[in-house]
N, C-alpha and C positions, 0 to 999 in steps of 0.2 A: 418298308422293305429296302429301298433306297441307302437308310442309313446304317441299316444291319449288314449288308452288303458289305457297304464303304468302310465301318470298322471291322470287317472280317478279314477284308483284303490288308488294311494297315495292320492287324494283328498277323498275316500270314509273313508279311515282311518282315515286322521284325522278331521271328522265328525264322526268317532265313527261308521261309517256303515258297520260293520265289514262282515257280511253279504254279503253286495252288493259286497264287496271289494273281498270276498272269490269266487262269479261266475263271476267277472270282471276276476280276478285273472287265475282262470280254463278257462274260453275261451279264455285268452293270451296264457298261457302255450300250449294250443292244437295247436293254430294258428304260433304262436311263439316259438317253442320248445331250451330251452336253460336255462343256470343254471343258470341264472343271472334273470330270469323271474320264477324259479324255487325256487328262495330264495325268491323273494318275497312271491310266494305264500306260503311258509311256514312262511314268519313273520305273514301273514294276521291270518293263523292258530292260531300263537302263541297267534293273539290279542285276537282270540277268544276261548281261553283257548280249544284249542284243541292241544297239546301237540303230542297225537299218530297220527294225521292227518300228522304234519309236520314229525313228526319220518319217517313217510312212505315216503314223496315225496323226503325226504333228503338222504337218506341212501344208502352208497355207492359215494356221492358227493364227490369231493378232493379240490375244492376252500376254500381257507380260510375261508370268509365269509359263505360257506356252514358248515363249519366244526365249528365255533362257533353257528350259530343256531341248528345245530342236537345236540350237547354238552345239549344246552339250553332245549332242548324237552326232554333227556335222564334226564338231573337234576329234570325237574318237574315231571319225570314219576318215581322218585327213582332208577334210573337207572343209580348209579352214577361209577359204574365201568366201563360200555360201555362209560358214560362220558368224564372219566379220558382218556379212550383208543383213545378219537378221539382227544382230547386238545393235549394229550401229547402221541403219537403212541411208543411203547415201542420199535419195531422193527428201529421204525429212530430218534432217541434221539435229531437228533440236528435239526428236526423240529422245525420251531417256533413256540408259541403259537397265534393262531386264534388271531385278533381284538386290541392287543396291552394289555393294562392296564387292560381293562376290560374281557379278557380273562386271564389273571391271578388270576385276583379277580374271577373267577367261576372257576378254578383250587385248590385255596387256599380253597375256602367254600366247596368242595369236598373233598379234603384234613382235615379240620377239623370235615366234620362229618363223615369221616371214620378216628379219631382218631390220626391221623398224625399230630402234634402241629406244631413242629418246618416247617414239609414242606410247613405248611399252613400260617406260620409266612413268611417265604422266599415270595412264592406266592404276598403275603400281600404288604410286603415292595416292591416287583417289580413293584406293580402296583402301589405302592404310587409314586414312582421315577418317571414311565415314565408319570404317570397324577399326577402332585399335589393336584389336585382339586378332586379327585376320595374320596370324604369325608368317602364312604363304607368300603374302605380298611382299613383307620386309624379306622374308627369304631369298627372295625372287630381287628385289634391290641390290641386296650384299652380293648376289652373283656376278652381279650386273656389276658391280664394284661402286655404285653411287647411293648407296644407304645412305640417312642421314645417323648423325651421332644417336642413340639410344635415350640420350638424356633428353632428346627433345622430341622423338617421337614417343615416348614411353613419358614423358613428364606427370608434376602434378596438375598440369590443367587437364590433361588428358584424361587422369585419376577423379576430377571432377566434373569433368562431363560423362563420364561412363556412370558416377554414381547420380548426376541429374535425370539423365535416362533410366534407368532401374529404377528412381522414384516415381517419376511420371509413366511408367509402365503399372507400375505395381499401383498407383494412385487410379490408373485409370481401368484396371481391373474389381479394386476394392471399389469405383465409382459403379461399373458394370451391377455388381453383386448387389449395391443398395438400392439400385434402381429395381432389380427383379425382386428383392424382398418388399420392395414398396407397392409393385405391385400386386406381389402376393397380398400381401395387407388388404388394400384397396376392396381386392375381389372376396377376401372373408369376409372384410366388414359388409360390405354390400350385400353378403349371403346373408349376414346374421340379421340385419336390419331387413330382411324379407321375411326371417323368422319369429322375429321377436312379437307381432301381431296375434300369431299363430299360438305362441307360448301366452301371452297375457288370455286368450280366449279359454285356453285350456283349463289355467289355473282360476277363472272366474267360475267355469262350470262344473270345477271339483268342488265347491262351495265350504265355505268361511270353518265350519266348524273341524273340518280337519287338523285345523291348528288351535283349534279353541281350547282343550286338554291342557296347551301350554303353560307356563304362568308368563306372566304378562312383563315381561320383562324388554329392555331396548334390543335385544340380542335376536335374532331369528332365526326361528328353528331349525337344529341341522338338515330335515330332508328336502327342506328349500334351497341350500347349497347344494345338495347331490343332484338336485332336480338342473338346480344351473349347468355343472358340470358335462352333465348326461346332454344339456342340448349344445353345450361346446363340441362335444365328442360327435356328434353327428352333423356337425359345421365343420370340420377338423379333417371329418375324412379318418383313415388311416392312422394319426396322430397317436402316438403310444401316448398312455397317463401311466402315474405315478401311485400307487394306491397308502394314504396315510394309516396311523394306528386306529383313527376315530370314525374310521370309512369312508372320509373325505376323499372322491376322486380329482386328483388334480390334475391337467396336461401341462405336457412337457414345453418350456420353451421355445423358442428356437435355437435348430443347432447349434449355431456357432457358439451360445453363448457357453461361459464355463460353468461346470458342474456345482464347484462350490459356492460359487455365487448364485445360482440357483438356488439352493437350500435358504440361502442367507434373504433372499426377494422372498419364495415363497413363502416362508416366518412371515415375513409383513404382511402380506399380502393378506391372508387366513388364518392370522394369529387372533383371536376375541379382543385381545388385552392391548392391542397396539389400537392407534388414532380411530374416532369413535367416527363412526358411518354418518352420512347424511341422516338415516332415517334413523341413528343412535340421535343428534344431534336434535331431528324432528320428535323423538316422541321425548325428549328429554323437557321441553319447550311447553308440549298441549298432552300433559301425562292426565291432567284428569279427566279432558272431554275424552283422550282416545280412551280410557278405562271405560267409560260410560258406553262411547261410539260399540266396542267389542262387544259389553256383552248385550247389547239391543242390534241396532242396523247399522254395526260399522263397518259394511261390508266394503264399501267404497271407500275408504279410510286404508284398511287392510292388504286391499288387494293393489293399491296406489302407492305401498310401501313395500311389495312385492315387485314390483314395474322397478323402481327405485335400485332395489338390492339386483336384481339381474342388471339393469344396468351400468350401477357403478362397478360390478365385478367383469363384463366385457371393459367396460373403460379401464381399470385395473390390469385387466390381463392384457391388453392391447398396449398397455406405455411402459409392461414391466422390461424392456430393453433401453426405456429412454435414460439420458442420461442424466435425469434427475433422480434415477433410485438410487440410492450409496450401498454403502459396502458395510459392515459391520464396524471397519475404522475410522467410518466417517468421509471416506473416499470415493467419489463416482466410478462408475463406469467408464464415464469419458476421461477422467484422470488415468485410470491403466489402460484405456484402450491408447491414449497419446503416450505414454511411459514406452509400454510394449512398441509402439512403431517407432520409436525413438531410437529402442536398445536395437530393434531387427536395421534400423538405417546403422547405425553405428558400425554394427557387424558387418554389414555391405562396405560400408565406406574403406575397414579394417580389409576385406578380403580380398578389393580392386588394389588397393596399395601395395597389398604382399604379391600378388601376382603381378603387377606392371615391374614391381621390384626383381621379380625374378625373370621376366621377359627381357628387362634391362641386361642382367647377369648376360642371359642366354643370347640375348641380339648383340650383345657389344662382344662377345669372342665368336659368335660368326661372323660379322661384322669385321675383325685383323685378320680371321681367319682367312678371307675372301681376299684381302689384300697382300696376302703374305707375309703381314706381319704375325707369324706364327710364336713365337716365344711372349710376345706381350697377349696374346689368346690365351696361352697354356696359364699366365698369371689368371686371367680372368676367368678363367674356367675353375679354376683350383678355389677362387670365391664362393663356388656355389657349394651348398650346404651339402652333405654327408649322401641324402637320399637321392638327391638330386644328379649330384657327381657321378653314381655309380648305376646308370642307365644306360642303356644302350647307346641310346645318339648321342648322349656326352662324350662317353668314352670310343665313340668314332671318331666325332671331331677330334679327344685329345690325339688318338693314331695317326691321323691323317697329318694335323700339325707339326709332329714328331715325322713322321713319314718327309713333308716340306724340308725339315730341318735336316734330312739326312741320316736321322737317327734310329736304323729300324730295328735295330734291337726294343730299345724304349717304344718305337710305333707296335711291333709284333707285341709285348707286353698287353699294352692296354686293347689292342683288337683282340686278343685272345681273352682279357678279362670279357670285351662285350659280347663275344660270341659267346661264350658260357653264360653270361648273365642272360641275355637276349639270344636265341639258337635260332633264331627262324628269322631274325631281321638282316636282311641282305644287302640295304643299301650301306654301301661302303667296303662289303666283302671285297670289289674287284681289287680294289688297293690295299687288302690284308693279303690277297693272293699275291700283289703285285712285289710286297714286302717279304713276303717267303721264300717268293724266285731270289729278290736279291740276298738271300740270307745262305741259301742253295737248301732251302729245306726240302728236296724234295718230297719225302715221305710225307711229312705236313700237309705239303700241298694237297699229294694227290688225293689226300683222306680228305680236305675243307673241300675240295672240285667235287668228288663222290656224293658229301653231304650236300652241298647247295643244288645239284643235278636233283638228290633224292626228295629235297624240299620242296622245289621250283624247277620244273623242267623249263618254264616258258621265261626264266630270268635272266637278261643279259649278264646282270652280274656270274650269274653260276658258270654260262660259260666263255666268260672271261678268266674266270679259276681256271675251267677245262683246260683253256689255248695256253693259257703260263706253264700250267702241266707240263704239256709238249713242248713250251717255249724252251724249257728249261732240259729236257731232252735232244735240245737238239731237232726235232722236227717239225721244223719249221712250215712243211706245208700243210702238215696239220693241226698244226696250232693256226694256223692261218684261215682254216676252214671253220674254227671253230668262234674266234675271232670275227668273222664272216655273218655266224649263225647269231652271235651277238649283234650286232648290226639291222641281222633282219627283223629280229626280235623288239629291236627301240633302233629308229633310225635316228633318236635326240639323241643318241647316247656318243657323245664325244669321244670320251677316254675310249671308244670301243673301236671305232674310226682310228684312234693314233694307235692303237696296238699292232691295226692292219696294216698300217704304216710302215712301222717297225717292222714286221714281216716281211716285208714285200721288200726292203731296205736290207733286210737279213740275206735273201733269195736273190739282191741285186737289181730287184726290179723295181730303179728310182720313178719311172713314169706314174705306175701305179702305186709308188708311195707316195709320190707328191699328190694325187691326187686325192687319197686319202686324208694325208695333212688338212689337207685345202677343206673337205668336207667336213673335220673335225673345228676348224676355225669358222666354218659357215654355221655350227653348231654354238658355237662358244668363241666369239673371238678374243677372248682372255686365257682359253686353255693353252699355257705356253709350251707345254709337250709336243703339242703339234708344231 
């Protein structure tokens, strides 16, 4: 019940049923009382932006994973002191941080908006080392203005330690799977070797002359192979077989193996014509006592080469995976099982390189971008390949760049390509808005203000469009208020702080713009607007 539960609720999540997931969630927990069912139900919380919900069921937990989600509910609720206390407990220093990488990276962002640069720098780069790929961290560097060059956090040793980890992941999954099939193994053979007693008893007291009819040949009769099969099938379980032209029931390998190779083992396996059997080999030996033994009292003779044939066909079917059986080219199993992992590492090794390769691209022009070296960004931006270049956040950054430079014609261009390409991505709108005012487009404007309000009521960006709106009107204390509404909306949001600035500077009112200023550099002490 437990587990039916638990994937009902991770199935409601991602469907988005967060709802469902949050009273699937609470009838576990009551049924199932435990922290691990207790985390869940606070991520379901978290989907559904109920932050003080999970504060409450968390609190007091001491598992890791509990101690990065309460962290997580304390950050959204500005609660970033109690945050800091549970990432990083002051009383036992040499705690680790919760989650790896990405609880550094939410130590470092707590770190930097309570003012702390360099410990949020540290932070930063920790989490860039243990995850390469944590794009957030280097993002969160370049703001900061102290990234390091691209070439060196993106390098090839980087490219090689990400592909050492993919193999010893995936090494020690493919370890997992052969230990459960070995123990699968284990527990048939032990069943069959409980049954096989019970078979030789059987076929003693079917007596001898059932197969007497035969002619006397090394070869043994087919309904003593169907007889075999039939008591695999009831050691199998459920075990689909395969049914031959000659009535031969055969079972099915095991899954994993491949189908054509299959065919090509079972040929060997049950073919008359291939390597002659033990009890081929035996009556080839004492052909004329066993002709004698048969037709007087060879009953013990007979039914002792019955024992024989059910056994070497378990033994047979038990090592048809090992990799001494070949392949019709003369090739093992274990030669394409190493080929295949060979060609699948290669592919890894190929797809970590192409992606650091473009992480490169993309970090080194955010990267001057942050610096203001904006014309040598725009070169390295124009690097990135065809698909790439024409995404939304590329073609932000190119505006914004161009925006830097002065140039809002060119800025307005490519923010108008990403908003068409991308219509509902908003970060960056406020400085397409801010390129419109200077352009005097107002009509422009107030239809991009319209659309971002209609998108995203609760987006500082949007109305930061709105306040430009009016900026550009002339009304100033309305665009002030809205300015205002942006601020309360994200109090991190800098550019939203210097706009009120501006306002209040417009209105005359330098005390309340300095003070503004001042909030906007307590947000961002690089943002030189303010």
């Amino acid at each position: 019940m437990e587990t039916l539960m638990v994937d009902r609720v991770h199935s409601s999540l991602r469907l988005f049923m967060y709802r469902n997931a949050i009273f699937l969630c609470e009838r576990l927990c009551a049924q199932f009382p435990s922290e691990t069912n207790v985390q869940l139900l606070a991520t379901c919380y978290l989907h559904n932006n109920q932050p003080y919900a999970a504060y409450h069921v968390l609190k007091g937990k001491k598992l890791p994973e509990s101690r990065y989600l309460f962290a997580t509910s304390c950050f959204r609720m500005n609660l970033l002191r109690e945050a800091e206390e549970i990432l990083c407990p002051v009383n036992e220093p040499n705690m680790e941080v919760p989650s790896g990488a990405t609880g550094h990276y939410l130590l470092g962002v707590i770190y930097r908006c309570t003012g702390r640069i360099s410990a949020a720098a540290e932070q930063f780069t920790q989490a860039l080392t243990l995850d390469p790929l944590l794009w957030a961290a280097y993002e969160e560097l370049c703001i900061l203005g102290i990234a390091e060059d691209t070439d060196e956090c993106f390098s090839e040793s980087t490219a090689l330690r990400l592909q050492q980890e993919h193999t010893s992941t995936s090494t020690l999954v493919k370890s997992n799977f052969a230990n459960e099939n070995r123990v699968l193994s284990s527990s048939v053979s032990a069943s069959f070797g409980d049954i096989i007693p019970k078979q030789i008893k059987q076929l003693h007291a079917n007596n001898i002359t059932e197969v007497s009819g035969y002619p006397h040949t090394s070869i043994m009769p087919p309904p003593l192979f169907r007889n075999v099969h039939a008591y695999q099938n009831t050691i199998s379980g459920d075990a689909p077989t395969k049914q031959k032209a000659n009535g031969v029931s055969q079972p099915l390998r095991r899954k994993y193996m491949d189908e054509a190779r299959l065919k090509k083992v079972s040929g060997r396996l049950f073919n008359s014509d291939a390597m002659p059997r033990r009890s081929q080999r035996l009556k080839d030996t004492t052909t004329n006592s066993n002709t004698s033994q048969i037709g007087g009292n060879g009953t013990d003779h007979l039914s002792g080469s019955r024992y024989e044939v059910i056994d070497e066909m378990w033994t047979d079917n038990m090592s048809g995976t090992s990799s001494s059986v070949s392949t019709a080219d003369g090739r093992s199993f274990e030669q394409d099982r190493a080929e295949r992992i060979l060609l699948q590492d290669s592919k890894v090794a190929l797809g970590i390189r192409e992606l650091l390769g473009l992480f490169r691209t993309l970090g080194e022009g955010f990267r001057l971008s942050c610096l203001f070296k904006c014309q040598e960004a725009l070169e390295v931006y124009r690097k990135l390949p065809e698909s790439q270049f024409n995404t939304g956040w590329v073609l932000c950054q190119v505006g914004k760049a161009y925006f830097e430079l002065v140039d809002y014609l060119e800025a307005d261009h490519y923010f108008e390509l990403a908003h068409r390409l991308s219509p509902c991505t908003l970060d960056g709108m406020d400085i397409y808005s801010t390129v419109l005012y200077h352009l005097n487009e107002e009509m422009r404007l107030s239809y991009l203000a319209q659309e971002l309000i209609s998108i995203d009521r609760l987006s500082p960006q949007a109305w930061c469009a709105v306040g430009n709106c009016f900026a550009l009107r002339k009304d100033h204390e309305t665009a002030l208020k809205n300015f205002q509404r942006s601020v309360q909306l994200d109090s991190r949001f800098a550019y939203a702080h210097t706009l009120c600035g501006h306002e209040y500077s417009a209105l005359e009112d330098y005390e309340n713009s300095i003070k503004f200023y001042r909030c906007a550099l307590q947000v961002d002490e690089r943002h030189y607007n303010a």
